[in-house]
C-alpha positions in Angstrom: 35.5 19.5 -37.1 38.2 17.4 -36.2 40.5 18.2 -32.1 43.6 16.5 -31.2 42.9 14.5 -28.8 44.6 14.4 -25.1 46.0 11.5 -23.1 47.8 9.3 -26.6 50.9 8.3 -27.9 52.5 7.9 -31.1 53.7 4.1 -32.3 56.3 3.6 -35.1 53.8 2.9 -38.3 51.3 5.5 -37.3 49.4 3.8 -34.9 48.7 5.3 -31.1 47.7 4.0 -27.8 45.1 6.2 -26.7 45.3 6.7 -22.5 41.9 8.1 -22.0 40.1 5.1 -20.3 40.9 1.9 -19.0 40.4 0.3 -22.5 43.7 1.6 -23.6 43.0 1.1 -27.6 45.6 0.8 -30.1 44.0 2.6 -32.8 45.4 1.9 -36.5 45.7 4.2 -39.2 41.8 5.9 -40.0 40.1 3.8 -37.4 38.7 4.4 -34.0 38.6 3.3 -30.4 36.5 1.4 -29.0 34.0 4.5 -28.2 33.4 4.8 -31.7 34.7 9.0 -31.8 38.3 9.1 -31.2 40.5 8.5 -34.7 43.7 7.9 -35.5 44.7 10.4 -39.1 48.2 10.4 -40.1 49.7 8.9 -36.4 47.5 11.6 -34.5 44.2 10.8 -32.4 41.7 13.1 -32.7 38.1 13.9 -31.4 35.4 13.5 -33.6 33.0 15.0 -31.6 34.0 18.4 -30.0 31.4 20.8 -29.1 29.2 18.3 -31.1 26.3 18.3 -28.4 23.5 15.8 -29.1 21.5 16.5 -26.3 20.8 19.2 -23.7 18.4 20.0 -21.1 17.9 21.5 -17.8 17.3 18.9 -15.4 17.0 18.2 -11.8 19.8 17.2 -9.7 17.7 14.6 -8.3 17.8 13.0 -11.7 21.3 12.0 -12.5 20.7 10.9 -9.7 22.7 13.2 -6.8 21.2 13.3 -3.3 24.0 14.8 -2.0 25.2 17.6 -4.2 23.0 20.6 -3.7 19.5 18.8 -3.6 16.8 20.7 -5.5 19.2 22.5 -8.0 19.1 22.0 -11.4 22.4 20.9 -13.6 22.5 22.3 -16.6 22.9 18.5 -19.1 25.0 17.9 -21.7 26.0 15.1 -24.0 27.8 14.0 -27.2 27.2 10.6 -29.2 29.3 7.3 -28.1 30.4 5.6 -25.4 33.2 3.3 -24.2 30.7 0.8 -23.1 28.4 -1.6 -25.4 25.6 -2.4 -22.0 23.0 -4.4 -23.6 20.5 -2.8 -21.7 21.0 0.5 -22.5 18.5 3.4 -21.6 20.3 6.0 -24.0 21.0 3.6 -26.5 19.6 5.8 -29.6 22.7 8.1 -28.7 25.4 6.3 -26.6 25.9 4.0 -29.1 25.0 5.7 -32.3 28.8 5.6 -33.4 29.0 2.1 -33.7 26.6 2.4 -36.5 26.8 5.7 -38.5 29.8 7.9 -39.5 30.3 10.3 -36.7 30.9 13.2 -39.3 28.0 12.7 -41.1 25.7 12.3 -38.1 26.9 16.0 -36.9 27.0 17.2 -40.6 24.3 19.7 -40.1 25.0 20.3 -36.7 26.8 23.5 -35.8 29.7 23.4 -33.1 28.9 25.4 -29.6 31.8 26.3 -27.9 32.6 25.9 -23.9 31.4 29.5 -23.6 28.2 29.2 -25.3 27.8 26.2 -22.8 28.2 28.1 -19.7 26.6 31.2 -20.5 23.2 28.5 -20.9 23.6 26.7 -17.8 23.8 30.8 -16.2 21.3 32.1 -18.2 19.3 28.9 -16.9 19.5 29.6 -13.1 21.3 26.1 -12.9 23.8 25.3 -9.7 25.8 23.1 -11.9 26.7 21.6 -15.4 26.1 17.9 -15.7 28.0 15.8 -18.2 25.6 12.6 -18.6 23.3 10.3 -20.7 26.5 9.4 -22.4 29.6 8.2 -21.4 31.4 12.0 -20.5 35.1 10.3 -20.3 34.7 9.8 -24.6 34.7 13.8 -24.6 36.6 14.6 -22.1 38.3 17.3 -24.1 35.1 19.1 -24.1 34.0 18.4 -20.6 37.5 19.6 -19.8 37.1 23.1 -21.2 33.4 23.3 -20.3 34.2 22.5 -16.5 37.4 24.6 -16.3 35.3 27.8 -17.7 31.9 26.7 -15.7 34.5 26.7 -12.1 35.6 30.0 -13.0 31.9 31.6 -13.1 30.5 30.2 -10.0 29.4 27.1 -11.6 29.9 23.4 -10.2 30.5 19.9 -12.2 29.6 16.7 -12.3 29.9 13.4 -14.2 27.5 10.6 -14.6 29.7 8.2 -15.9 30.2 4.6 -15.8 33.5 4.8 -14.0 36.0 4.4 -16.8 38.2 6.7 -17.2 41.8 6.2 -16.8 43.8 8.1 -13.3 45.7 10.4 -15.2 42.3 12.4 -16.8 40.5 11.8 -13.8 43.3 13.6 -11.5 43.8 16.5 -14.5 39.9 17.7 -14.3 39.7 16.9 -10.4 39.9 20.4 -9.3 37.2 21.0 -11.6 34.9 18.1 -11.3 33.0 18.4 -8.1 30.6 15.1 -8.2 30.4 12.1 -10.1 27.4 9.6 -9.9 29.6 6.0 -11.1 27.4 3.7 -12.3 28.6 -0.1 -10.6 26.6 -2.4 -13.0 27.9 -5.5 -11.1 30.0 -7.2 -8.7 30.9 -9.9 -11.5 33.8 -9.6 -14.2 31.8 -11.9 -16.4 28.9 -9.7 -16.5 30.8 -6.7 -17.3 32.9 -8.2 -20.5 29.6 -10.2 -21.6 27.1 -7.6 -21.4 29.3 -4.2 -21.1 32.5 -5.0 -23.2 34.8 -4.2 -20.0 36.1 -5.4 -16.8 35.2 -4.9 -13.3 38.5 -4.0 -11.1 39.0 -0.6 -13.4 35.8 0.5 -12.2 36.4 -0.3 -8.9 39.7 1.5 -8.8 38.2 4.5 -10.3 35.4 4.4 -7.7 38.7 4.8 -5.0 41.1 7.0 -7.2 38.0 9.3 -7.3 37.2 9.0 -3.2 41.1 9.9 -3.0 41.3 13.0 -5.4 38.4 14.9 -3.0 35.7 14.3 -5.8 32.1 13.5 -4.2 30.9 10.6 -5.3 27.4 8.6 -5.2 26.5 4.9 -6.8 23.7 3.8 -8.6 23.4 0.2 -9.6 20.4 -0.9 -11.7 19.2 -4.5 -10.7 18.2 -6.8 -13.5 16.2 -10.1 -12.8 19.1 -13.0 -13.5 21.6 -10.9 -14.0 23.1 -9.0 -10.7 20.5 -9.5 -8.5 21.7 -12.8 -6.1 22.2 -11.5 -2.3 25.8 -12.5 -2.6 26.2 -10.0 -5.6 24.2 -7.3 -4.0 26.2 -8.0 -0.7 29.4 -7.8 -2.4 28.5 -4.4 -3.9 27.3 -2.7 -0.1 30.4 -4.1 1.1 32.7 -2.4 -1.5 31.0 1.1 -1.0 31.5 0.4 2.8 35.0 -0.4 2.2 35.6 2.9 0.7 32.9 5.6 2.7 30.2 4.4 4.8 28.8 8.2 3.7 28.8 7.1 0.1 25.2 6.7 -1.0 24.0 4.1 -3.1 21.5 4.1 -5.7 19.3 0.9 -6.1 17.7 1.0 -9.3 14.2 -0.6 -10.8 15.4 -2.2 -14.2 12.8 -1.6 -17.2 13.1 -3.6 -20.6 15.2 -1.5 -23.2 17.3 -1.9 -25.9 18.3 -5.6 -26.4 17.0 -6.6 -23.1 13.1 -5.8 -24.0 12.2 -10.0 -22.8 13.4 -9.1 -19.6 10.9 -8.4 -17.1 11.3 -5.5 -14.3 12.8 -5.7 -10.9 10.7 -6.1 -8.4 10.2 -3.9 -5.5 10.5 -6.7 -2.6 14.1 -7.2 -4.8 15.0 -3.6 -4.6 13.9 -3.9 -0.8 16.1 -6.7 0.1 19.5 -5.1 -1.7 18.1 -2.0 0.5 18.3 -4.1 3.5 21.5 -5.5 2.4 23.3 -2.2 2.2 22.7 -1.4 6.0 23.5 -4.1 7.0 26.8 -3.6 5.4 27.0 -0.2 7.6 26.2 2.0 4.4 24.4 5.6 5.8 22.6 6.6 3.2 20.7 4.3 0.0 17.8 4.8 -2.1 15.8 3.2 -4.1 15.3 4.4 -7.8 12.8 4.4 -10.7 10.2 3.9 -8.1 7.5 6.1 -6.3 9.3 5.1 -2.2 13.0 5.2 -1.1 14.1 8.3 -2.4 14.2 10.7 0.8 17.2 11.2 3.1 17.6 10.6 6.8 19.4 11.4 9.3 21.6 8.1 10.3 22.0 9.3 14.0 18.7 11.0 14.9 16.3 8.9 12.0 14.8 12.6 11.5 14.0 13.5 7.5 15.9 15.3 5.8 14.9 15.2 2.9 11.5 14.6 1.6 11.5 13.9 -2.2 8.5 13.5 -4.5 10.2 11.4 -7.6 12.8 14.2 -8.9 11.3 17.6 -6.8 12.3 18.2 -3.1 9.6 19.3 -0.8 11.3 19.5 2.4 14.9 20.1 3.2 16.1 19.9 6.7 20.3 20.0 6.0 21.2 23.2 7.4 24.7 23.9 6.3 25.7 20.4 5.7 24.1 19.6 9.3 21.1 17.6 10.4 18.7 20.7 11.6 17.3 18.7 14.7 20.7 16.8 16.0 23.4 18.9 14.0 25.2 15.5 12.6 27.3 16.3 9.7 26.0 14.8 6.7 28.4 14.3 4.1 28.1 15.6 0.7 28.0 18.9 -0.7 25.4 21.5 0.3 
């Protein structure tokens, strides 16, 4: 089933502009974006893939990954096929870019549409503290997100993205009152990397990163470190300082890189790599980083008493010492939401 899409405008000939992410395609006549799901019939964009869910499962917070949004609830997860991005090292590959390479329609032809509702009343029936829209790029179905988030807000639930930082200001400040979190993926510090290896540009995500810091929006970064690629102290130092420059409270992800996709020759990061970008992010004044896809660096501490926080084993909290968004021992604020 085909949705008019949001956020486009009509050309003379039938083609459109469509507004939802940086990219800003001009889409022709029965082709698509750049995402691979959006197409232009007759002069109007539409969604190929509404209510079109490819994936969902009940997953810890802990994995998206949010440290500060609720830690040790579950988000309810939720994804579509595409993505605006073409990352060469893809972990979600098989679906993110699955619309490069089949017909969208006939992908989903035996799949039924679940509407917004049936979405919420899962995540509810689930126990779940929020509704996560991830593994995908959520900005390429936004419309859906929308009306999930907007109905999931009215029920008690909460939202969040985990998104590669994309989307243009005007969606972004339409869904804000709805959107509660967002973990932005910052890939690199380097323009080159992003058109050679992502297909996109550096400064939009950066200027998301602050549009989203401005609209009230929690937001945490995760950067996954490949060998050769982003991993050069000047790179990593350039990252720290950027979060810095926007919230010293914003935590930062450090990631352990595994072969995948088109980058299966690559070897792994290592952990005295993933150590030293830890080391560079206090010293750029950052509160709060962890390390990822590793067994150490994942629990929380207090940045003006040193006392745990919280004590993490991989995704499952085993000790939580933030009493109402307060360090228990020295009552410091810690920023997030709890």
């Amino acid at each position: 089933m085909l949705k008019e899409a949001m956020f486009y405008e009509r050309l003379e000939g039938g083609s459109v502009i469509c507004n939802l992410c940086r990219h800003h395609c001009k889409v022709l006549p029965d082709k698509k974006g750049i995402c691979g799901v959006r197409i232009n019939k007759e002069g109007r964009l539409y969604t190929e893939v509404y209510g079109k869910i490819i994936a969902s499962h009940i997953d810890p917070i802990e994995k998206k990954p949010l440290y500060h949004f609720f830690p040790g609830s579950y988000a309810y997860s939720i994804a579509t096929i595409g993505c605006n991005f073409r990352c060469s090292f893809c972990q979600n590959w098989e679906i993110s870019q699955a619309s490069r390479d089949s017909d969208v329609e006939g992908f989903y032809a035996s799949e039924k549409t679940i509407d917004p509702e049936e979405i919420v009343r899962s995540a509810k029936r689930a126990g779940c503290k929020s509704i996560s829209y991830t593994y995908t790029e959520p900005t390429i179905f936004f419309e859906y997100a929308y009306d999930c988030a907007r109905l999931a807000k009215e029920l008690g639930l909460y939202n969040n993205f985990v998104t590669n930082g994309y989307i243009a200001y005007e969606p972004l400040r339409l869904i804000s009152p709805y959107l509660d979190a967002c973990n932005v993926d910052l890939k690199s510090f380097s323009d080159d990397f992003y058109k050679r290896i992502c297909g996109a540009r550096l400064k939009p995500v950066l200027d998301s990163i602050a549009d989203m810091k401005r609209l009230g929006i929690w937001v945490e970064i995760t950067t996954l470190v490949i060998p050769d690629e982003n991993d050069s102290e000047d790179e990593l130092k350039s990252i720290a300082e950027f979060i810095a420059s926007i919230d010293k409270d914003m935590p930062w992800h450090i990631s352990r890189f595994h072969p995948d996709y088109k980058y299966l020759n690559s070897r792994p990061t290592s952990l005295e790599t993933l150590k030293m970008a830890m080391s560079i992010g206090k010293d750029a004044g950052l509160r709060y980083i962890y390390l990822g896809n590793v067994l150490e660096g994942g629990d929380t501490y207090c940045y003006n008493c040193n006392s745990l926080l919280v004590k993490r084993a991989l995704f499952e909290v085993i000790e939580n010492n933030i009493v109402e968004g307060k360090c228990r021992f020295c009552k410091t604020t810690i920023k997030g939401i709890f």
